[in-house]
C-alpha positions as CSV (number, residue, x, y, z in Angstrom):
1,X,223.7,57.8,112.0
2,X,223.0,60.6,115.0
3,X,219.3,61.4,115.2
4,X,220.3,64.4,117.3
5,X,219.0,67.6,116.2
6,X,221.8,70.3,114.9
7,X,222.2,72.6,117.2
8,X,222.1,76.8,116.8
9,X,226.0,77.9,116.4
10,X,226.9,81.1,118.0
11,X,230.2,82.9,118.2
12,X,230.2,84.7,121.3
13,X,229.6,83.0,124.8
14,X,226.2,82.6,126.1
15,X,225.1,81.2,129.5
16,X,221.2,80.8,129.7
17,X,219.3,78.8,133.0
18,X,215.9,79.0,131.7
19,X,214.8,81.0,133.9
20,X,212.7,83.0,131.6
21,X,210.4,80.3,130.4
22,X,207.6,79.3,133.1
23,X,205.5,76.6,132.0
24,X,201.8,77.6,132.9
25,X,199.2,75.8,134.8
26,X,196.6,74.2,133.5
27,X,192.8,75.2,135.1
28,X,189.4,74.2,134.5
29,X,187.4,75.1,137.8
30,X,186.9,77.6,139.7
31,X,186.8,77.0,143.6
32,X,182.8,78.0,143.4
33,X,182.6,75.2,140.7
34,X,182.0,77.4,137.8
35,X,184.6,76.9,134.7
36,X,187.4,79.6,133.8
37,X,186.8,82.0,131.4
38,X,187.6,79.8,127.6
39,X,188.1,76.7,129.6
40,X,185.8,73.8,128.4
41,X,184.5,70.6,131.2
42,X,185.6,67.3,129.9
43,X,183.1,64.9,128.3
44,X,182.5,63.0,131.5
45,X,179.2,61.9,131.7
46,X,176.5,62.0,134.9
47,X,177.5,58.7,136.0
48,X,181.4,58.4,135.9
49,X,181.6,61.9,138.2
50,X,179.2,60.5,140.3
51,X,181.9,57.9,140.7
52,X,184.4,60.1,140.8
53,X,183.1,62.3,143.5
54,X,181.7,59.2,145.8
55,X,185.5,58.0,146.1
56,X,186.4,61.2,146.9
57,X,184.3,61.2,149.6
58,X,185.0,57.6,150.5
59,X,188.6,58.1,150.4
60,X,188.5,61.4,152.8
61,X,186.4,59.0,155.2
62,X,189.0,56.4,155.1
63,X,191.9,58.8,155.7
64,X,189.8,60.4,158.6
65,X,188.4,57.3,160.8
66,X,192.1,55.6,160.3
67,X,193.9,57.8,161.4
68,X,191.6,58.3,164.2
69,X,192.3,54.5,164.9
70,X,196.1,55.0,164.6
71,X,195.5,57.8,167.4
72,X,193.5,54.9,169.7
73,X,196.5,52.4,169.5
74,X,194.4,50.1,167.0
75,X,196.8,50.5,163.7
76,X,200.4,51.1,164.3
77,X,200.7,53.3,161.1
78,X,198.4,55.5,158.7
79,X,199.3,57.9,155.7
80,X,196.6,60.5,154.4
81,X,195.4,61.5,151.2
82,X,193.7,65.1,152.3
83,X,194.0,67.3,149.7
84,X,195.1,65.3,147.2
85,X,192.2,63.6,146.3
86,X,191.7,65.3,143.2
87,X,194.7,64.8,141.7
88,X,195.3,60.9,142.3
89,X,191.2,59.9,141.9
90,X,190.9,62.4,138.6
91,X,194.1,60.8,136.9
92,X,192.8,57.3,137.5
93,X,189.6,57.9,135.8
94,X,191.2,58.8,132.8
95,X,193.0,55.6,132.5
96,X,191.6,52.2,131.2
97,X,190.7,50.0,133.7
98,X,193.5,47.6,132.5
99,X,196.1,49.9,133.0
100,X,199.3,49.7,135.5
101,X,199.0,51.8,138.6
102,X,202.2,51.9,140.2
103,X,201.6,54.1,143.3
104,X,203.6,55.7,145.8
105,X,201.8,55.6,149.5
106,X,198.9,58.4,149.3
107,X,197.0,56.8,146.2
108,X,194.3,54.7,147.7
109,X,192.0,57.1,146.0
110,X,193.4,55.6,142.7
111,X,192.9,52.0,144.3
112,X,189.1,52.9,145.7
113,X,188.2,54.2,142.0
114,X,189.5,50.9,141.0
115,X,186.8,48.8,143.6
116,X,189.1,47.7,146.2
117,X,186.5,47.5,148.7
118,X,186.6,48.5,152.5
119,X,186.6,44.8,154.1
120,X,190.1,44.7,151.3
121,X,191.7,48.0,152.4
122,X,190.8,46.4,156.4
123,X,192.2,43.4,155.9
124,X,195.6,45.0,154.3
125,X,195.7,47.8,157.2
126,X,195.3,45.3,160.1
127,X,197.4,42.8,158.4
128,X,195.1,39.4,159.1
129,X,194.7,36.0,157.6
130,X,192.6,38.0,154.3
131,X,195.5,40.5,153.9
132,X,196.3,39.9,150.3
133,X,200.1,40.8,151.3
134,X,199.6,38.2,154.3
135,X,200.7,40.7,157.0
136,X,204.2,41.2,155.6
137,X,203.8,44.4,154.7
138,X,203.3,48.3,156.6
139,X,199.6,49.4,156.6
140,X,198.9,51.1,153.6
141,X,201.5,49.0,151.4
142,X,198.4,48.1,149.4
143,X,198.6,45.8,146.5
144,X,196.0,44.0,144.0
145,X,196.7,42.0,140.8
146,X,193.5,42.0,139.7
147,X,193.1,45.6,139.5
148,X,196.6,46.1,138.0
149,X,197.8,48.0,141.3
150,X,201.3,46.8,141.5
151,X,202.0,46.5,145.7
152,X,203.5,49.5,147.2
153,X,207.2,49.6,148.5
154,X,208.6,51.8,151.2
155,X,211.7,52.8,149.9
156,X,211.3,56.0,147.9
157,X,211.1,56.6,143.8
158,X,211.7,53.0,143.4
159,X,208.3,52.5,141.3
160,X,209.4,55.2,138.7
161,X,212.3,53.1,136.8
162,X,209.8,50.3,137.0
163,X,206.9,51.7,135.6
164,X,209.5,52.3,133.1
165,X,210.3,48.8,132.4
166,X,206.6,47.6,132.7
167,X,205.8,50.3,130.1
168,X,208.1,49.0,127.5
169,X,206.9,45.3,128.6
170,X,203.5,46.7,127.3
171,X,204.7,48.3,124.2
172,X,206.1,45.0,123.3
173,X,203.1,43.4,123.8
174,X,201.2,46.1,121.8
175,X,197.6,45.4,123.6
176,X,197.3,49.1,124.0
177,X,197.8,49.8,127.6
178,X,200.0,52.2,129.3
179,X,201.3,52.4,133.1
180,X,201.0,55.5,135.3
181,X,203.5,56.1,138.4
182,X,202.6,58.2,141.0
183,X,205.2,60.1,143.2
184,X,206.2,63.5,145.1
185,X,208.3,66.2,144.4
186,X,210.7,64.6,146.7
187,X,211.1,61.5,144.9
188,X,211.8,63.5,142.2
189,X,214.7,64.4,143.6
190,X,216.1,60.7,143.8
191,X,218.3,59.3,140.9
192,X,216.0,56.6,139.7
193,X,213.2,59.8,138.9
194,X,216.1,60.5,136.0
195,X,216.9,57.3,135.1
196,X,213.5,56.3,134.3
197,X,212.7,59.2,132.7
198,X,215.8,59.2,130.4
199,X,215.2,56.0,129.8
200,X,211.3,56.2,128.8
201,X,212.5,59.1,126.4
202,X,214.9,57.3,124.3
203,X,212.7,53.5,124.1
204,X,209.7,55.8,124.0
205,X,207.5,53.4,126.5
206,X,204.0,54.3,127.4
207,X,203.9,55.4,130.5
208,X,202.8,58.7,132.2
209,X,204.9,59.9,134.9
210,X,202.7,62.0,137.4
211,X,204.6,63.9,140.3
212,X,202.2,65.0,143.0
213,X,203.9,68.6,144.0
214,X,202.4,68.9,147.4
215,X,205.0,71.2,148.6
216,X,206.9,69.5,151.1
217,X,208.8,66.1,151.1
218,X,207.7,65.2,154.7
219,X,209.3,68.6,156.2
220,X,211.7,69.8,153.3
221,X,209.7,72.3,151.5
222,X,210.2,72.3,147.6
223,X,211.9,75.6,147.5
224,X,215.4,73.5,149.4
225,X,214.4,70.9,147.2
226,X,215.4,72.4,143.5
227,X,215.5,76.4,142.2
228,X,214.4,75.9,138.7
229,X,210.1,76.2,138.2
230,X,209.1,73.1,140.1
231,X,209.4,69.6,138.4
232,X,207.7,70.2,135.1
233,X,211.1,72.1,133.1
234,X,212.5,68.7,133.6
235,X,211.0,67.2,130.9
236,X,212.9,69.4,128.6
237,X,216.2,67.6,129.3
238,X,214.7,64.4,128.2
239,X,212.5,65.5,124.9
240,X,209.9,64.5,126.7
241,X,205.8,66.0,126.7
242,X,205.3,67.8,129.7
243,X,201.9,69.3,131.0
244,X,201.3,71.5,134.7
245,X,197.9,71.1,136.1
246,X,195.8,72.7,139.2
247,X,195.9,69.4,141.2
248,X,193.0,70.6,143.2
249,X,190.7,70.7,139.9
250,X,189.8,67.3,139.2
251,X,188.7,68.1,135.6
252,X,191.8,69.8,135.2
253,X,193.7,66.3,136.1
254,X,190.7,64.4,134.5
255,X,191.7,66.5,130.9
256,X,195.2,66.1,131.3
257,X,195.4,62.1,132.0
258,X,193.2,61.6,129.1
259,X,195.2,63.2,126.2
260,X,198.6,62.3,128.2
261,X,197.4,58.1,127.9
262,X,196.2,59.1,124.1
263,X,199.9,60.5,123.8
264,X,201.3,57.1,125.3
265,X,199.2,54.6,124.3
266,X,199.0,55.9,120.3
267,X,202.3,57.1,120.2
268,X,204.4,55.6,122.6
269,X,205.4,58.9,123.9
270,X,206.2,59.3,127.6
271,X,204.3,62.4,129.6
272,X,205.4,63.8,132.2
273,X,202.4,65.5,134.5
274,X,203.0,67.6,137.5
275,X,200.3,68.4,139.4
276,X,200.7,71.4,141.7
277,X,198.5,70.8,145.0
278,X,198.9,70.5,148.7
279,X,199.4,67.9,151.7
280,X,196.8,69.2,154.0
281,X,197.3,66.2,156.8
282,X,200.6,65.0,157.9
283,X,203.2,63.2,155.7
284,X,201.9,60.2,158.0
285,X,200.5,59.6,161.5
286,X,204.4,59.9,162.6
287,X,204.6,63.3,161.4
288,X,203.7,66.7,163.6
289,X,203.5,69.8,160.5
290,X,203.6,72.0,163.4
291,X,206.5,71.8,163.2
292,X,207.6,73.0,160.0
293,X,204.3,74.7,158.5
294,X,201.9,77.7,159.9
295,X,198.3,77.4,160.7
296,X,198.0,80.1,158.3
297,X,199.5,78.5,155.5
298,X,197.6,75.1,155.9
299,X,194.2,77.3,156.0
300,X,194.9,78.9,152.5
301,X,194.6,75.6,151.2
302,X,191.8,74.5,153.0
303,X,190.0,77.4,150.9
304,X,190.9,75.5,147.8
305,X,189.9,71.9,148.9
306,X,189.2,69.8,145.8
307,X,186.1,67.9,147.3
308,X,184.5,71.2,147.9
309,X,185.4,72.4,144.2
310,X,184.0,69.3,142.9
311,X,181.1,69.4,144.9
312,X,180.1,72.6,143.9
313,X,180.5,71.8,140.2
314,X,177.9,68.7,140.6
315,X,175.9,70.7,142.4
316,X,175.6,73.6,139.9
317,X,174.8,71.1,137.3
318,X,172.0,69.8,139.6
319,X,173.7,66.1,140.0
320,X,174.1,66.5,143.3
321,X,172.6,67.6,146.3
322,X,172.9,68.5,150.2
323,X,170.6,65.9,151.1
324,X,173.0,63.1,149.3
325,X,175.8,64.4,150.5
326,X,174.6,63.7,154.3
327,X,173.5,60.5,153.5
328,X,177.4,59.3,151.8
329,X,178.8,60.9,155.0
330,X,176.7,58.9,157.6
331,X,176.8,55.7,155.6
332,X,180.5,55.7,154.7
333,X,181.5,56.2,158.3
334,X,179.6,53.1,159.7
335,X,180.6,51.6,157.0
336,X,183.9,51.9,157.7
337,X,184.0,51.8,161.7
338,X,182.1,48.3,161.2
339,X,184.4,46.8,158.5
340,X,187.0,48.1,161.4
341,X,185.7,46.1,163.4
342,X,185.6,42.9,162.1
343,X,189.0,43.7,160.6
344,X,190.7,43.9,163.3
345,X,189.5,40.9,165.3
346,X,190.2,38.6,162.2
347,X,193.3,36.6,163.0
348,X,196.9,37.0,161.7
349,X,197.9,34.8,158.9
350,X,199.3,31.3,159.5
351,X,203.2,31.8,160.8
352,X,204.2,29.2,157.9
353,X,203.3,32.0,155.6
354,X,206.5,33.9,156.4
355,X,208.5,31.7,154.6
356,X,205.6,30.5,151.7
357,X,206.2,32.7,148.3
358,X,209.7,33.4,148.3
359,X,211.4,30.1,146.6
360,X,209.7,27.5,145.0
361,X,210.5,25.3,148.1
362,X,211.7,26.3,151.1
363,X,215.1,27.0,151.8
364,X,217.0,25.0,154.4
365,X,217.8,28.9,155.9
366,X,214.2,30.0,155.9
367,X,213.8,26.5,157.3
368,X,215.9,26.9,160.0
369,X,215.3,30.5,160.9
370,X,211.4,30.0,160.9
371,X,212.5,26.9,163.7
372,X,214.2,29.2,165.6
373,X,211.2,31.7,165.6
374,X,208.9,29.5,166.9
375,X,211.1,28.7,169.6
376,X,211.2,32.4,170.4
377,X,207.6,32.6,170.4
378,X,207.0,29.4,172.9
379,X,209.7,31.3,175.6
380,X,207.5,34.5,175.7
381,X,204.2,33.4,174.8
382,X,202.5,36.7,177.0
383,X,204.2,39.2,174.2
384,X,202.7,37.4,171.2
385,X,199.2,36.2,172.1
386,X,197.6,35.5,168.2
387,X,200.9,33.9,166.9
388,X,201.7,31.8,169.7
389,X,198.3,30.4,169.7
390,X,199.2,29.0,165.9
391,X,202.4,27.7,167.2
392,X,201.4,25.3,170.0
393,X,198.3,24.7,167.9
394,X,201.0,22.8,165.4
395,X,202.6,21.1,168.0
């Protein structure tokens, strides 16, 4: 027997696109760090926004001194996560530590929060004999099992319908978890963004779908992306819970992630969260925004940084102070330029490895193709130094 609601019967034609429903944004901070008028903080105690704030920090560290080594011809590739910081890094510490974090590419925040340390997020970057990933995949492709941070593809919107699936894995198993998928506005615009939401709606998984909206899908801007109100009215067409948050207030995000896992995890009802900030770098060290942006746009938003929000919430509650913030910022940058370092003079992972974790045994194809590589490699020895050491070391 149909489920479906019965439908208002009119007798004259009406057309309707929506258009006079906005859904609203939710706020908790100012920029000066005081609350909105009626707003209330979360309960988050001293400790976990010390937390929160430190990877924050950490994270805008990491972006900065990487991409700096990207510029110096030491990393081939880097993506940011400026600006964004409170929306990936407050969503995470909503979430049980045990929950699925399916990212995009600009979540490392979510992973740092987690304790991936720097000598991990080296070792992944630099691709060497501790990459987790064994150098197969693109810097920043990070992955970790034991933090439930399921490794990162390239190809766009492809962790949405799998969140999906993992989510209704997890209702099966009914051990009160939930996944959350991370994403942009322009992977929303990719078929699988509908198909897992339509299908999250109607198996009613636990999973919480949040779509950073930071304005441009590498040089697209959202307004040639879609002409309805942003990502959010989407929900709608799969009867599914829907919230808008300031992405820049980390409480705001902090709020919003809580009572959209509550919603998921008690009820097995899908959310939908899109969080309305800004991608203050480049999409990635391949990108030039000159291109497509204004200096005077990118320094509205540097007004609203979420850092600097934050900050001046901790501070006004007397948690934090000038003196502490100097000493994060000196230590975290050695800290990172000497993990660097040793990094990147760690050597690449055994060549065998290629072919190790894709059959149970090795194919006579891999086999053969990973023969013909190492032939390759002995003819032009000068062009791969590291590798070709391994291959007359096995000979």
């Amino acid at each position: 027997m149909s489920t479906t609601t019965k439908a208002e019967v009119v007798h004259t034609p009406t057309f309707t696109d929506g258009a006079e429903f906005r859904i609203p944004t939710f706020q908790v901070l100012k920029q000066d760090g005081t609350l909105h008028e009626g707003a209330q903080a979360p309960a988050l105690d001293k400790d976990q926004a010390l937390r929160i704030y430190r990877t924050m920090i950490f994270t805008r560290v990491l972006d900065e001194r990487m991409l700096a080594a990207q510029r110096q011809g030491r990393l081939s590739f880097y993506m940011q996560c400026i600006g964004e910081e409170a929306a990936i890094i407050g969503s995470a510490a909503a979430l049980d530590e045990d929950d699925m974090i399916m990212a995009q590419y600009r979540e490392q925040g979510a992973l740092a929060y987690r304790g991936f340390t720097t000598d991990e997020f080296m070792n992944q970057l630099f691709g060497n004999e501790m990459d987790y990933g064994k150098g197969r995949q693109m810097p920043v492709h990070y992955g970790s099992a034991k933090l439930h941070y399921m490794t990162i593809s390239s190809p766009l919107a492809t962790q949405i319908p799998q969140a999906t699936g993992y989510a209704y894995g997890q209702k099966l198993a009914g051990d009160g978890k939930c996944t959350i998928v991370y994403f942009g506005e322009g992977a929303a615009s990719e078929g699988d963004f509908h198909a897992a939401l339509n299908m999250a709606a109607v198996h009613r998984v636990p999973v919480i779908f949040l779509c950073r909206n930071n304005g441009y899908a590498i040089s697209t801007p959202s307004v040639e992306q879609f002409a309805a109100d942003g990502v959010a009215p989407r929900a709608f067409g799969y009867k599914m819970d829907v919230i808008r948050v300031d992405g820049n207030d980390v409480l705001a995000v902090h709020e919003a992630t809580r009572l959209a896992r509550r919603m998921a995890v008690e009820e097995n009802r899908p959310v939908l969260i899109e969080a309305m900030t800004y991608r203050l770098a480049a999409h990635s060290s391949s990108d030039d925004p000159s291109g497509y942006r204004s200096k005077d746009e990118e320094a509205v938003w540097r007004e609203k940084d979420p850092i600097l929000r934050m900050r001046h919430w901790l501070q006004g509650r007397e948690w934090w102070s000038d003196d502490e913030e100097k000493e994060i910022q000196e230590r975290l940058r050695r800290e990172v330029l000497e993990t660097m370092k040793k990094a990147e003079k760690r050597p690449p992972p055994p060549l065998e490895s290629l072919v190790t974790d894709v059959y149970d045994q090795v194919t006579p194809e891999l086999s053969r193709q990973l023969d013909n590589l190492k032939s390759h490699i002995r003819r032009y020895p000068d062009a791969y130094p590291k590798t070709a050491g391994q291959v007359r070391g096995g000979e």
